[in-house]
N, C-alpha and C positions, 0 to 999 in steps of 0.2 A: 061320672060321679058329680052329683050337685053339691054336697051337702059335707063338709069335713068331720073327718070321724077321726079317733085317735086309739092307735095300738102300743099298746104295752108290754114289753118284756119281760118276765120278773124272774128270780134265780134265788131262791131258798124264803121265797116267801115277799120278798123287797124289787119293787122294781128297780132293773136295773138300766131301760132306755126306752124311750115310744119317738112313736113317729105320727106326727099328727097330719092326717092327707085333708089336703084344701084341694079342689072343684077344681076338675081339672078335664081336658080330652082324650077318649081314646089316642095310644100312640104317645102320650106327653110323656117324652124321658127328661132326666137331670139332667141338664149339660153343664151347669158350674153351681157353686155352693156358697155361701157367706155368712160368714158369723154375724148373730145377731143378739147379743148379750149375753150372760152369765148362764153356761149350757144349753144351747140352742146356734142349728145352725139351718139357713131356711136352705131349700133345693130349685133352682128356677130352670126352667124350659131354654132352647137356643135363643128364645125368641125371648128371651125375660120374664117369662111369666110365673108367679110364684106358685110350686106345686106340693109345696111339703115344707115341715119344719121338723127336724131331729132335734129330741130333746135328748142330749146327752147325760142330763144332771139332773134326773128327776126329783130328788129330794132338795134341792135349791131351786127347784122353775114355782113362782107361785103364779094363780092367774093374772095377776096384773102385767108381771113382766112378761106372759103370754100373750094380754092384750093390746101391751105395748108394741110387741112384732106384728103382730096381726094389723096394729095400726097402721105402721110404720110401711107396713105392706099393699095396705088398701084390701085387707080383707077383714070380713064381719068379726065383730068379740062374740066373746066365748065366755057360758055363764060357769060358776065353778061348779059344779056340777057334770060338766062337758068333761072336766079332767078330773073327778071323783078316783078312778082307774090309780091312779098315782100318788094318790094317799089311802087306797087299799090297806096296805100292810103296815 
């Protein structure tokens, strides 16, 4: 996968968690995890590579503190529109 997309959970209407996947290899599992601000927690590779970001607090994550991890990461921002999903409801 090139290109990061992001999935949403939602439970009576509200989302309740997503997971945003960033570009990654066949075979990339999680092997450690690190918080990274205010509901948000990234997922990296053995090898360090960042493969995901859990957002645990979707109604506190805005895009900027999204594209502060993103920065923070060395991966592309994200317009708000990319996480429209999460102010659905």
């Amino acid at each position: 996968m090139k290109w990061p997309y992001l999935e949403v959970t939602f439970r009576h209407g509200r989302p309740l968690a997503a997971y945003l996947y960033l570009s990654r290899s066949p075979g990339d599992r999680s092997r450690r995890t690190a918080k990274a601000g205010v509901g948000m927690i990234v997922d990296y590779t053995e090898a360090g590579k960042p493969i995901g970001i859990e957002i645990t607090a979707p109604a506190k994550v805005t895009i900027a503190d999204l594209n502060a991890v993103l920065a923070s990461i060395d991966a592309p921002a994200l317009a708000a529109e990319d996480i429209a999903p999460l102010r659905a409801a």
